[in-house]
C-alpha positions as YAML, in Angstrom:
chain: A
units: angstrom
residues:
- id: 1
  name: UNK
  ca: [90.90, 97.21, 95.40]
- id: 2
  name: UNK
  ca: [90.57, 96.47, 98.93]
- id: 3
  name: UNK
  ca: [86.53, 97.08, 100.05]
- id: 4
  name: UNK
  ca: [85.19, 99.00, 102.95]
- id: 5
  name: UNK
  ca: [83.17, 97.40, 106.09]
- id: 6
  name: UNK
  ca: [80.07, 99.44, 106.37]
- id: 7
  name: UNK
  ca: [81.27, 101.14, 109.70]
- id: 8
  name: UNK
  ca: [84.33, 102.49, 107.20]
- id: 9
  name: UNK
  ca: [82.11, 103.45, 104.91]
- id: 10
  name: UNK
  ca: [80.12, 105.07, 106.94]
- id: 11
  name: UNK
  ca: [82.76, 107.30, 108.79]
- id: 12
  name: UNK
  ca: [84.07, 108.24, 105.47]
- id: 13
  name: UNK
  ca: [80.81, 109.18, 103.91]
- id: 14
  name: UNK
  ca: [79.45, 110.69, 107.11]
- id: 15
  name: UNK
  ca: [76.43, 108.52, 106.72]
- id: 16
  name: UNK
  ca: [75.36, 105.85, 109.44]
- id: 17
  name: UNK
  ca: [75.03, 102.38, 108.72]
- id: 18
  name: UNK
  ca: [71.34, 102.63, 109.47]
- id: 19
  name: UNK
  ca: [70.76, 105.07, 106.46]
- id: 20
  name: UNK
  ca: [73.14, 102.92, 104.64]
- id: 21
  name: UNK
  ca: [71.05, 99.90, 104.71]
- id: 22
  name: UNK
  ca: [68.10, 102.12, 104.02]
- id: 23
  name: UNK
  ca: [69.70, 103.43, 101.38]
- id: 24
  name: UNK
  ca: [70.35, 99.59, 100.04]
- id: 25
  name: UNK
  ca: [66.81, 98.83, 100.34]
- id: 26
  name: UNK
  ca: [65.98, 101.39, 98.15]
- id: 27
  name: UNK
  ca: [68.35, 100.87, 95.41]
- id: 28
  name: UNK
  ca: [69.65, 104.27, 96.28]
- id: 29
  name: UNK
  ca: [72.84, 103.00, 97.16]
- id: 30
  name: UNK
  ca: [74.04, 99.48, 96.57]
- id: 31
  name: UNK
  ca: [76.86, 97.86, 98.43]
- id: 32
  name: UNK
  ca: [79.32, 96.41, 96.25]
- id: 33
  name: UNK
  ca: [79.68, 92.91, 98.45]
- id: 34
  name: UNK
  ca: [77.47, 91.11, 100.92]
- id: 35
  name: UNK
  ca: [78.85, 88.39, 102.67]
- id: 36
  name: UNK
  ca: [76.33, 85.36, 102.38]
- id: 37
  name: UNK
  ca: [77.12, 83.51, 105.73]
- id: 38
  name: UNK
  ca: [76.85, 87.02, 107.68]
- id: 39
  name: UNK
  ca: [75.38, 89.52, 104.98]
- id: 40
  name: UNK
  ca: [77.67, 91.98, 105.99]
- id: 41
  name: UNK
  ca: [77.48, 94.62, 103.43]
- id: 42
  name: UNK
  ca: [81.03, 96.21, 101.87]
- id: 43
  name: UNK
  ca: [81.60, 98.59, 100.20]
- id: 44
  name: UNK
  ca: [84.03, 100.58, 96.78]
- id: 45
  name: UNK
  ca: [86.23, 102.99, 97.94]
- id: 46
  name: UNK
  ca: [84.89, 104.70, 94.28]
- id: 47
  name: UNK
  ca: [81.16, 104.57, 95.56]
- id: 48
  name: UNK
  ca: [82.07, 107.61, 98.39]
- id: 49
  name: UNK
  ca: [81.52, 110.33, 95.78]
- id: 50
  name: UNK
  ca: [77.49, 109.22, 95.30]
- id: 51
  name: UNK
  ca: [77.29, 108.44, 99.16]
- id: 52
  name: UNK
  ca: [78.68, 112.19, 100.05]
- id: 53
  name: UNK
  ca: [76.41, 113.51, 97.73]
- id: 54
  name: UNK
  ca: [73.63, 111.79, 98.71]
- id: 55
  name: UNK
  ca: [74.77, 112.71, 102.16]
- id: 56
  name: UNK
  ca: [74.74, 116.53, 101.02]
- id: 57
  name: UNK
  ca: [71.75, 116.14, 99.49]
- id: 58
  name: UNK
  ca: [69.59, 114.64, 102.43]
- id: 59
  name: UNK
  ca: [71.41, 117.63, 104.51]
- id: 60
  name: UNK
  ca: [69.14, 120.04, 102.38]
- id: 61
  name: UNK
  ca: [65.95, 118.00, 103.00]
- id: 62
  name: UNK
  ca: [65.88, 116.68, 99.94]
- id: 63
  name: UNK
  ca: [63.28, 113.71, 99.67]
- id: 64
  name: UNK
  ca: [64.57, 110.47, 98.68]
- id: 65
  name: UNK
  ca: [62.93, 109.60, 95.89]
- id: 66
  name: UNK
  ca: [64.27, 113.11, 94.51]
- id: 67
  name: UNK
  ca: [67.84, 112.01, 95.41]
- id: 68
  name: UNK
  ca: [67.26, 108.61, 93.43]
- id: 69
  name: UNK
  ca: [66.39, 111.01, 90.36]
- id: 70
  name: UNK
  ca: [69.51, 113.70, 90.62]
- id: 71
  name: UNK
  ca: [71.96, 111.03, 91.37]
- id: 72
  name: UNK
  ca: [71.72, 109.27, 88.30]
- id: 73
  name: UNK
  ca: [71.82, 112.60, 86.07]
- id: 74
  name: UNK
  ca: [75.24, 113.96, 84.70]
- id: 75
  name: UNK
  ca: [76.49, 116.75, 86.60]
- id: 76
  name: UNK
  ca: [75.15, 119.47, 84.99]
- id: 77
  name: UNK
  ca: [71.39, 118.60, 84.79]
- id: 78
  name: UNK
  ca: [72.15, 117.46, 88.57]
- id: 79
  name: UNK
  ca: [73.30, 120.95, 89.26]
- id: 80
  name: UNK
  ca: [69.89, 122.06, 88.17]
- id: 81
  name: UNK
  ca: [67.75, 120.18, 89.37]
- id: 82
  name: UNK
  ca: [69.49, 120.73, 92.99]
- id: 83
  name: UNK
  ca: [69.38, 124.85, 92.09]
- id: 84
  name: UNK
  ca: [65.58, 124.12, 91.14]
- id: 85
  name: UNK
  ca: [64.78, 122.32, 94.57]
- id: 86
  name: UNK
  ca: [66.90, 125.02, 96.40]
- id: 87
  name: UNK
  ca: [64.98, 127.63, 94.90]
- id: 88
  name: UNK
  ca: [61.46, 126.60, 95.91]
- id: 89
  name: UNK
  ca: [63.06, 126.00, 99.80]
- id: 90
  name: UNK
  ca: [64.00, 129.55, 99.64]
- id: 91
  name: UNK
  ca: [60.36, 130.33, 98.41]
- id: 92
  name: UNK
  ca: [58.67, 128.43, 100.99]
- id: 93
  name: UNK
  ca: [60.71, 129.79, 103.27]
- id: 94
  name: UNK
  ca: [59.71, 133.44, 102.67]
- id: 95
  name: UNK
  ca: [56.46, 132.82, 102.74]
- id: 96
  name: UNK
  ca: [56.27, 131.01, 106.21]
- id: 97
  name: UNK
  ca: [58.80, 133.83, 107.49]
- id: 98
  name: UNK
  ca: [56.34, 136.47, 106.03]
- id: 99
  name: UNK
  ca: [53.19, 134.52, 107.78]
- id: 100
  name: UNK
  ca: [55.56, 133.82, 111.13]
- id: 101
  name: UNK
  ca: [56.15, 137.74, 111.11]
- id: 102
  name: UNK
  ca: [51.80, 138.13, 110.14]
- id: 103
  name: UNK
  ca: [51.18, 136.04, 112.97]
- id: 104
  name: UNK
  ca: [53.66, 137.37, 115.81]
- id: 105
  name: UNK
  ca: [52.47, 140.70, 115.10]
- id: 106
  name: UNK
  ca: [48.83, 139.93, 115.43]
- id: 107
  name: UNK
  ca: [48.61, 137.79, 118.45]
- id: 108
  name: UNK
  ca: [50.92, 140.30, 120.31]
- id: 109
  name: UNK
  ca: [48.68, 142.75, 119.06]
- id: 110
  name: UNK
  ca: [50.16, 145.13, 116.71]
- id: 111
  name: UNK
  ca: [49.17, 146.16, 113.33]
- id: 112
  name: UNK
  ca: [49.26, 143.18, 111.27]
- id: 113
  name: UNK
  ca: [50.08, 144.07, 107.75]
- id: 114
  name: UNK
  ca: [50.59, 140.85, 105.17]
- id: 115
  name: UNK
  ca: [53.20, 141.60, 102.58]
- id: 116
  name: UNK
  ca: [51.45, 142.82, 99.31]
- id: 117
  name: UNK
  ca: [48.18, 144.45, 101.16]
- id: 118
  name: UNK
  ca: [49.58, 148.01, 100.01]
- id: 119
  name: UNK
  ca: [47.86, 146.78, 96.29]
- id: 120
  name: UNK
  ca: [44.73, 146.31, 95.59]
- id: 121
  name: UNK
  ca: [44.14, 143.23, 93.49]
- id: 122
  name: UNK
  ca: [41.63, 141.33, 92.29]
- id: 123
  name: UNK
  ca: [41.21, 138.03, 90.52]
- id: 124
  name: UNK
  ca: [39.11, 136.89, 87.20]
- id: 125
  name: UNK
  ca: [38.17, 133.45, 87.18]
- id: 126
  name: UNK
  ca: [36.37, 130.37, 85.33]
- id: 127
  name: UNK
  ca: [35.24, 126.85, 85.94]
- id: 128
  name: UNK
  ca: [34.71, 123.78, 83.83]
- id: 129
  name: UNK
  ca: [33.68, 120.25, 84.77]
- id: 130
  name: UNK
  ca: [33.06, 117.57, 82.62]
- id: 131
  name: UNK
  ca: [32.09, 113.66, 82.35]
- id: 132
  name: UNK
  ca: [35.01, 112.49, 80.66]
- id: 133
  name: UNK
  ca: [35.13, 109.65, 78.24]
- id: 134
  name: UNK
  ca: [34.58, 106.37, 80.40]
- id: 135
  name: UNK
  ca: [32.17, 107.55, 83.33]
- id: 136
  name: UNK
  ca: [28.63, 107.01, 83.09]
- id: 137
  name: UNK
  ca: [27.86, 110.00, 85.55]
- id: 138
  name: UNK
  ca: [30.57, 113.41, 86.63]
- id: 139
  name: UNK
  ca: [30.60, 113.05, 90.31]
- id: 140
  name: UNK
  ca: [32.77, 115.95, 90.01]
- id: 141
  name: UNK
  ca: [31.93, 119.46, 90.90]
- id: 142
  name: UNK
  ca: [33.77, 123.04, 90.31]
- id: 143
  name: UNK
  ca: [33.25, 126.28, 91.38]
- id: 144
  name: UNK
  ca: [34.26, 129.66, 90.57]
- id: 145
  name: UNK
  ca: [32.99, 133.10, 91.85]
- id: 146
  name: UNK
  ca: [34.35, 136.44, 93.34]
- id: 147
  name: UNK
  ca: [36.13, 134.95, 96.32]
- id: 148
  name: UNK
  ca: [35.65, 131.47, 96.52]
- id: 149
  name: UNK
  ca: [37.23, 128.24, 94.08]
- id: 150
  name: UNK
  ca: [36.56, 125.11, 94.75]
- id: 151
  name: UNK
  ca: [36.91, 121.63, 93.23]
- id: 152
  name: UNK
  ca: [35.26, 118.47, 94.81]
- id: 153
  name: UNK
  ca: [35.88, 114.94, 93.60]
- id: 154
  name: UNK
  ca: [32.84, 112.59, 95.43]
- id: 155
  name: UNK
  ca: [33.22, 108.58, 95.52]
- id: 156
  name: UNK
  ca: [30.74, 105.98, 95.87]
- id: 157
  name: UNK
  ca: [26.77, 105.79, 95.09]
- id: 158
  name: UNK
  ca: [26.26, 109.36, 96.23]
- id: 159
  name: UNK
  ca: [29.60, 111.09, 95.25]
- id: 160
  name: UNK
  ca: [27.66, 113.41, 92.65]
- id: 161
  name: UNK
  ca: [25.71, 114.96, 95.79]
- id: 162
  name: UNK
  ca: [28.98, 114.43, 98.30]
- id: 163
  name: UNK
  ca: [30.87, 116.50, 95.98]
- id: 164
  name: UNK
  ca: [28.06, 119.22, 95.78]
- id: 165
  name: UNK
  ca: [27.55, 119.16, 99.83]
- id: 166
  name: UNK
  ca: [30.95, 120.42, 99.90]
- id: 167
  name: UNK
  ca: [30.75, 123.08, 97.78]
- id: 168
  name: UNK
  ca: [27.48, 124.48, 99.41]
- id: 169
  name: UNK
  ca: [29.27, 124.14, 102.89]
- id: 170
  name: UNK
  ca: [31.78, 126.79, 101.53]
- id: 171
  name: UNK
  ca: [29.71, 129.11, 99.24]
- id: 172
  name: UNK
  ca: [28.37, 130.88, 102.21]
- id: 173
  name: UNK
  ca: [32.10, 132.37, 102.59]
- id: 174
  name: UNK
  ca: [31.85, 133.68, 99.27]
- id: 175
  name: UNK
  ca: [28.50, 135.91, 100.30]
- id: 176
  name: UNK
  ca: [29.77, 136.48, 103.36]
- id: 177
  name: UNK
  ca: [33.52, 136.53, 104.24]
- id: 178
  name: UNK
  ca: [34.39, 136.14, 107.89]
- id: 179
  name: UNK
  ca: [35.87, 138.72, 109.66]
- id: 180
  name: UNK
  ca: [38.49, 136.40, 111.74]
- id: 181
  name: UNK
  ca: [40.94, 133.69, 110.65]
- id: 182
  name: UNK
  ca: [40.28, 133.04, 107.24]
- id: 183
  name: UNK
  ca: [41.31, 129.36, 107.57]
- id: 184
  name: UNK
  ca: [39.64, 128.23, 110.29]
- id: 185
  name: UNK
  ca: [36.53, 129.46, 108.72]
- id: 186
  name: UNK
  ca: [37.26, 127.29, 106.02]
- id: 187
  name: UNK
  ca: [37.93, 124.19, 108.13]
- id: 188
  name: UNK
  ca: [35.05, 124.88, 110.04]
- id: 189
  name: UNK
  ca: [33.13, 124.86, 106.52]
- id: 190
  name: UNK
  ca: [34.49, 121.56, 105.50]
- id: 191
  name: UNK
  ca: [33.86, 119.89, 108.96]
- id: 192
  name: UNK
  ca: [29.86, 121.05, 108.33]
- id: 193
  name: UNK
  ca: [30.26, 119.07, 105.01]
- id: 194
  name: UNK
  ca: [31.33, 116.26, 106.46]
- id: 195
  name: UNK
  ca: [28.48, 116.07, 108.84]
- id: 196
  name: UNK
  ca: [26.49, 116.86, 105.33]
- id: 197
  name: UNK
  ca: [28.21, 113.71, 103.62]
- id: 198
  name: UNK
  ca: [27.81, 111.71, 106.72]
- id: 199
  name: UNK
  ca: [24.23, 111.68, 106.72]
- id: 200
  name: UNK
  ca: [24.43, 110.93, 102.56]
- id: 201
  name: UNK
  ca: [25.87, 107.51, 103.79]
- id: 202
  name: UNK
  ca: [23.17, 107.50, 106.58]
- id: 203
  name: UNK
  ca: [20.24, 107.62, 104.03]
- id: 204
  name: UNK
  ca: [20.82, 104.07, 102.38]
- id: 205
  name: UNK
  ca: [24.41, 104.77, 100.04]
- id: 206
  name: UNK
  ca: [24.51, 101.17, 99.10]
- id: 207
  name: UNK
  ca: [27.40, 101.49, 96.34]
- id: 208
  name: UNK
  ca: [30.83, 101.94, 98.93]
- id: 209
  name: UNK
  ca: [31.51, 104.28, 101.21]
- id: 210
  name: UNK
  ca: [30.19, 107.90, 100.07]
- id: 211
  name: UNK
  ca: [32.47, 110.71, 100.81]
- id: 212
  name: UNK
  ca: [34.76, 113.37, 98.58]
- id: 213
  name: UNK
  ca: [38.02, 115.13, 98.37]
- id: 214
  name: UNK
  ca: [38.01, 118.66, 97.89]
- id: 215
  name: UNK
  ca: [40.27, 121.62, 97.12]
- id: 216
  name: UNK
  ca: [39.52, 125.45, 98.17]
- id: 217
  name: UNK
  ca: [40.69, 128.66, 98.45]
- id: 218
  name: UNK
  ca: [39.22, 131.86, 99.68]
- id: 219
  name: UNK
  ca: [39.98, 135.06, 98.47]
- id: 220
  name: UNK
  ca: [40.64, 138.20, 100.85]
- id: 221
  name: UNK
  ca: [42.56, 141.34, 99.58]
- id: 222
  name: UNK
  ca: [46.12, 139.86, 98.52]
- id: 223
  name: UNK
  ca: [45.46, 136.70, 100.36]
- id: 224
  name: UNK
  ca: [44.58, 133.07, 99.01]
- id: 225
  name: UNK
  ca: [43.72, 131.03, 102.21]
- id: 226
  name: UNK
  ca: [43.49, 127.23, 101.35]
- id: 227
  name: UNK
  ca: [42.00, 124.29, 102.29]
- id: 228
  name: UNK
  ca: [42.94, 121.06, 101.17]
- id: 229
  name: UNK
  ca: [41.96, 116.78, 101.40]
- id: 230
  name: UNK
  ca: [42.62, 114.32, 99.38]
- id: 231
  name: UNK
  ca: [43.68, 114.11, 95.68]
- id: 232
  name: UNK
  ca: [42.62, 116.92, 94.13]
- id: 233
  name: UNK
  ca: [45.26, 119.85, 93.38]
- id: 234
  name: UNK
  ca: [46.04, 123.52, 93.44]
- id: 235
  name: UNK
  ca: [48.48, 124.51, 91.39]
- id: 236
  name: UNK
  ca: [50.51, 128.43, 91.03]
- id: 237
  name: UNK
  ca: [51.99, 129.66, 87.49]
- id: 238
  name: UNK
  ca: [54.17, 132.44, 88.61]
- id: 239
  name: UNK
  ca: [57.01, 133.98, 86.54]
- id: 240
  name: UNK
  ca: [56.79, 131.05, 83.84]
- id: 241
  name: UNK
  ca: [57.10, 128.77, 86.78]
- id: 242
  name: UNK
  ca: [54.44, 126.15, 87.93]
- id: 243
  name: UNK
  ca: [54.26, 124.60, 91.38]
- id: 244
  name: UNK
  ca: [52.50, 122.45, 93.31]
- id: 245
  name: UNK
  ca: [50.98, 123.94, 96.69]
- id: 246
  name: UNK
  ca: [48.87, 121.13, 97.69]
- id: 247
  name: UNK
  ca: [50.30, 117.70, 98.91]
- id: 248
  name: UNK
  ca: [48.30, 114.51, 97.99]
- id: 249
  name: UNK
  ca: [46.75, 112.19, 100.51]
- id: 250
  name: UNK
  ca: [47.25, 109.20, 98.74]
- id: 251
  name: UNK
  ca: [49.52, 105.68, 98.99]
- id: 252
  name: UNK
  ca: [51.14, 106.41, 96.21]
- id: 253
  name: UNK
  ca: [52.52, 109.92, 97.61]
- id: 254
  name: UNK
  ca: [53.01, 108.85, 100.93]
- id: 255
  name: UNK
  ca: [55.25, 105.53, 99.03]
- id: 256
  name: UNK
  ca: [57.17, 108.57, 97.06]
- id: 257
  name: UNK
  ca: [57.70, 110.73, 100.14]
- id: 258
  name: UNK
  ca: [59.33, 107.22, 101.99]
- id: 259
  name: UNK
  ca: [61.29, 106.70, 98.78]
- id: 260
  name: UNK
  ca: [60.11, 103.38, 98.27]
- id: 261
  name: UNK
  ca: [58.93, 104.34, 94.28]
- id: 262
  name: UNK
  ca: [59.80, 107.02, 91.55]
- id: 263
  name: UNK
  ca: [57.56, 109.18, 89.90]
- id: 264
  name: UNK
  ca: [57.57, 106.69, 86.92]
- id: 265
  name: UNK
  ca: [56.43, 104.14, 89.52]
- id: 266
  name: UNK
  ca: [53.50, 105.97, 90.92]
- id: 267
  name: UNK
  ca: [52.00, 107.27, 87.04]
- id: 268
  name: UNK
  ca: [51.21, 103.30, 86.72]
- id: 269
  name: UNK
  ca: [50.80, 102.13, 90.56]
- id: 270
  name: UNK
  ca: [47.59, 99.40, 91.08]
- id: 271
  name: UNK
  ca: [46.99, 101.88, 93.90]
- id: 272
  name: UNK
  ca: [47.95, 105.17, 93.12]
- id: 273
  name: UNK
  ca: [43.40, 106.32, 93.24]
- id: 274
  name: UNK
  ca: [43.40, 104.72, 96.98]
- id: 275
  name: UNK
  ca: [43.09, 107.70, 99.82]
- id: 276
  name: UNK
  ca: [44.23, 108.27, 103.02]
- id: 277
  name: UNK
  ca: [42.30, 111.41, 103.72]
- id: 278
  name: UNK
  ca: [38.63, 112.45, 102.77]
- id: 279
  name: UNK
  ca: [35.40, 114.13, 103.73]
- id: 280
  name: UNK
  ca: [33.23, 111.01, 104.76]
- id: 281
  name: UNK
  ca: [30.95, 111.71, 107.45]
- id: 282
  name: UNK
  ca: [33.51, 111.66, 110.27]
- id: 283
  name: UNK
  ca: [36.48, 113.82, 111.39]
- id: 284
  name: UNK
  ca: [38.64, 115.66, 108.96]
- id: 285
  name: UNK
  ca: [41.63, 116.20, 108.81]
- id: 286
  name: UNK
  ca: [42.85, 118.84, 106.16]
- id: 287
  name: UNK
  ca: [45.70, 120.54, 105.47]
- id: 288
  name: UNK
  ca: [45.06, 124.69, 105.60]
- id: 289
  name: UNK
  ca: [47.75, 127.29, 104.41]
- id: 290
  name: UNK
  ca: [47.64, 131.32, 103.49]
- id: 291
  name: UNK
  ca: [49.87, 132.46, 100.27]
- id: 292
  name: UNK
  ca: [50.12, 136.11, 99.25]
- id: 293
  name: UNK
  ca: [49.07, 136.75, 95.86]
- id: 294
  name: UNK
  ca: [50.99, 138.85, 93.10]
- id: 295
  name: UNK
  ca: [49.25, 140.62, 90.40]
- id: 296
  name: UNK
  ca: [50.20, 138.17, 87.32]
- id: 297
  name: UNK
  ca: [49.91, 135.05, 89.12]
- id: 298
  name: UNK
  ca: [47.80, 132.52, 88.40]
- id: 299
  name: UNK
  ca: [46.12, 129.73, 90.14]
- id: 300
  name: UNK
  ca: [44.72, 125.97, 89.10]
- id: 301
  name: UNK
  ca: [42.15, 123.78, 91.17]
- id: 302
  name: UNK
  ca: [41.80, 120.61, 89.33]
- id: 303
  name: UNK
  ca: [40.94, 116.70, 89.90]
- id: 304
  name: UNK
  ca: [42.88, 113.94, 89.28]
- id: 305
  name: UNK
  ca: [40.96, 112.98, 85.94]
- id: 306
  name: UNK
  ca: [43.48, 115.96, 84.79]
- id: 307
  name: UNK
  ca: [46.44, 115.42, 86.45]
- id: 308
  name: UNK
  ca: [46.59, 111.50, 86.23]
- id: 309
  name: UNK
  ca: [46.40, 111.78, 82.51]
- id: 310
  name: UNK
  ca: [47.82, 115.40, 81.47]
- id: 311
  name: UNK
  ca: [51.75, 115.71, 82.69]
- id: 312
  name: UNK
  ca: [52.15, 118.64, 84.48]
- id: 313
  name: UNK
  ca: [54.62, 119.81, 81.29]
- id: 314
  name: UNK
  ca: [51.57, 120.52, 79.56]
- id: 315
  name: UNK
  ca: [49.68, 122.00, 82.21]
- id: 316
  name: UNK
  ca: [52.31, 124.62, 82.82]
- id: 317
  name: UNK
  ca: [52.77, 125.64, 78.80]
- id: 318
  name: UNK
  ca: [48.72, 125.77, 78.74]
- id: 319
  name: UNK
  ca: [48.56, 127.97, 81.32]
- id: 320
  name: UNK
  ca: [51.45, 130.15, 80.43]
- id: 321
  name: UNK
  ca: [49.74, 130.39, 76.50]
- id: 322
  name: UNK
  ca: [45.73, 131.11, 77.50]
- id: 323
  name: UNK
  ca: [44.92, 134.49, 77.25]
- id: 324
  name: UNK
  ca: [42.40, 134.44, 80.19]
- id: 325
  name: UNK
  ca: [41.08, 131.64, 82.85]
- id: 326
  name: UNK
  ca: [38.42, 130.61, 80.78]
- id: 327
  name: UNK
  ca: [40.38, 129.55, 78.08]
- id: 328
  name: UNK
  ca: [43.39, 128.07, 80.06]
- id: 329
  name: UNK
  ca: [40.34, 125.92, 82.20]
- id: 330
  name: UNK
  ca: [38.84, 124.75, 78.16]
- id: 331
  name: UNK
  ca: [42.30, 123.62, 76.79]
- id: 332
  name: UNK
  ca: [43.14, 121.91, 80.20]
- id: 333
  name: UNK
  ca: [39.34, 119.54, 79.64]
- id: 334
  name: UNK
  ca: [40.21, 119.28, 75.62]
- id: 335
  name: UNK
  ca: [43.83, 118.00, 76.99]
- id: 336
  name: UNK
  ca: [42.47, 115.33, 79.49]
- id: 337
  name: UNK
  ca: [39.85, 114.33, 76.58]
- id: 338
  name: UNK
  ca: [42.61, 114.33, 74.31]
- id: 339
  name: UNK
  ca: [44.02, 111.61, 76.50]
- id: 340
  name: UNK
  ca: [41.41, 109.64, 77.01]
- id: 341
  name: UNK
  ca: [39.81, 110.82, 80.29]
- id: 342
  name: UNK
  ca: [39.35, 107.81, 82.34]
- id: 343
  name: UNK
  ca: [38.05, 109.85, 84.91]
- id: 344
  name: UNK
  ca: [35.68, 112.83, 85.36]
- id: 345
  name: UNK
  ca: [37.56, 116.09, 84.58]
- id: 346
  name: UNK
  ca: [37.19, 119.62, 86.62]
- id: 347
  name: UNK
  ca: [39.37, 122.61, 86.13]
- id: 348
  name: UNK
  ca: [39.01, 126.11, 87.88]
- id: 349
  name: UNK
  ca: [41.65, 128.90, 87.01]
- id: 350
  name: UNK
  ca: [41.88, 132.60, 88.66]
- id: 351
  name: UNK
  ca: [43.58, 135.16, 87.15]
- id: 352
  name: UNK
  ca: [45.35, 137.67, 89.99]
- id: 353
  name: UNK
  ca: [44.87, 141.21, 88.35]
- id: 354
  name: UNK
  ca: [45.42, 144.44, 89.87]
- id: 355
  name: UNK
  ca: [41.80, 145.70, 90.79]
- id: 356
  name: UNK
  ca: [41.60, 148.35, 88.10]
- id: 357
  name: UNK
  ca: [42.68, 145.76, 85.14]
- id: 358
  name: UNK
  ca: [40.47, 145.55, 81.83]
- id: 359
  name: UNK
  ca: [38.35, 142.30, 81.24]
- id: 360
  name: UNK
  ca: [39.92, 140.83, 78.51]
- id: 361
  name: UNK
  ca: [38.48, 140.76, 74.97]
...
């Protein structure tokens, strides 16, 4: 069968040869010939049906390294996993049109109603922290209280009291929640930590560099404003369903976003602890977002002593089967144990319960 040039190729699978060789450097999409005087790359007339739908794919915004996954599947688990990924677009999507339609209507000055303030909710919560099996000392800390959950992962000499500075930075929300933007007050809390951290370092930190991730959200009506840096997680179980809301500032991730390594890849990466992003005693960078809460739902805060040794497959079925946070937060440490718990290990869970709801037994 007579082979394509890469500029046929190309036309036919409405690709360009740019993404093409991109696409060969990744092992996404393999030419079937290269020339080795030129290394001109050629290609199967039978490979067009993964380059279109790799093509298609990349037209949703589909990351690579989820591409490499759904084009090796049969059809019908590809069909699912493409209806999965379209149905968290069209969930993200709502909520930023929601916000966009929040925000216009505040700045321009009308009422500004978020979706969901017509009930009154509340949320029951729990926190657990603990050593783990291999560290001498939990430089972890977890917090849990009527508005405010936080978890803090510190690093270096000083991490315990990194970690800690963090978490005082942002109780004062809790006792006193600001009356304006709910996330800059939160940035504005973890920029004070970092000053706090900062002068950790200053005071003679001789083991590394002293600074700490954290995760946070602040509780406001039906609102969930969160803060986020580094490696630590928030998780949502709504409906059954569990997703991700933070993004981690790592290598690793930013290697999976490029498409350079699979998920199987990054679980045993040399690098997959190093950071791009922390709180250590100079500017910060975090990532802030508002989500609209549902009675039912229910969020996770967690380090990456649980998530780098429980798969998320078990975090979802624990926290579908707990009866209340504190539980779901126990079974989640036991799990991480359970695995050996290389790492310290910090869990906080919230509950979103219509105000009037019964404790439970």
């Amino acid at each position: 069968m007579r082979l394509l040039s890469i500029g046929a190729f190309a036309h036919a699978s409405r690709l360009t040869p740019k993404a093409l060789r991109l696409y060969d450097e990744l092992g996404l999409l393999r030419p079937a010939y290269v020339d080795p005087a030129s290394g001109y790359r050629f290609y199967d007339p039978a490979q067009l049906e993964r380059a279109r739908l790799v093509a298609w794919l990349r037209r949703l915004g589909m990351p690579l390294a989820r591409i490499r996954v759904v084009a090796e599947l049969p059809p019908r688990q590809a069909a699912d996993q493409v209806a999965a990924y379209w149905a968290q677009v069209e969930a993200d999507t709502a909520q930023r049109r929601d916000l966009a339609a929040f925000l216009i209507a505040s700045l321009s000055g009308r009422t500004a109603i978020m979706p969901g303030a017509q009930e009154t909710l509340a949320i029951r919560y729990a926190a657990r922290s603990d050593i783990g099996q291999v560290r001498e000392t939990n430089q972890d800390s977890a917090y849990a209280g009527s508005r405010l959950l936080a978890v803090a992962d510190g690093m270096g000499s000083a991490g315990d009291r990194a970690s800690a500075a963090v978490i005082d930075a942002l109780k004062p929300l809790e006792a006193a929640l600001p009356a304006g933007d709910l996330l800059n007050a939160l940035e504005h809390a973890v920029g004070q930590a970092s000053t706090a951290v900062g002068s950790l370092a200053d005071a003679g930190d001789s083991g590394g560099q002293t600074g700490t991730t954290v995760t946070a959200m602040l509780w406001s009506g039906s609102q969930l404003a969160l803060v986020h840096i580094g490696d630590c997680r928030a998780y949502l179980l709504r409906d059954g369903d569990l997703f991700q809301i933070t993004h981690d500032h790592t290598v690793v991730q930013s290697l999976l976003d490029e498409g350079r390594i699979t998920p199987a890849e990054a679980a045993s990466h040399p690098q997959r602890s190093l950071l791009l992003r922390a709180i250590d005693g100079g500017s910060v960078d975090v990532d802030t977002s508002l989500h609209d809460a549902r009675a039912g739902d229910r969020y996770l805060l967690c380090s990456d002593g649980l998530t780098s040794v429980v798969a998320a497959a078990v975090i979802r079925d624990t926290l579908r089967s707990a009866a209340g946070p504190g539980q779901a937060a126990g079974r989640l440490i036991e799990a991480a144990n359970a695995g050996g718990a290389p790492d310290n290990v910090s869990a906080v869970v919230a509950d979103v319960v219509p105000l009037a709801a019964p404790a439970p037994a």
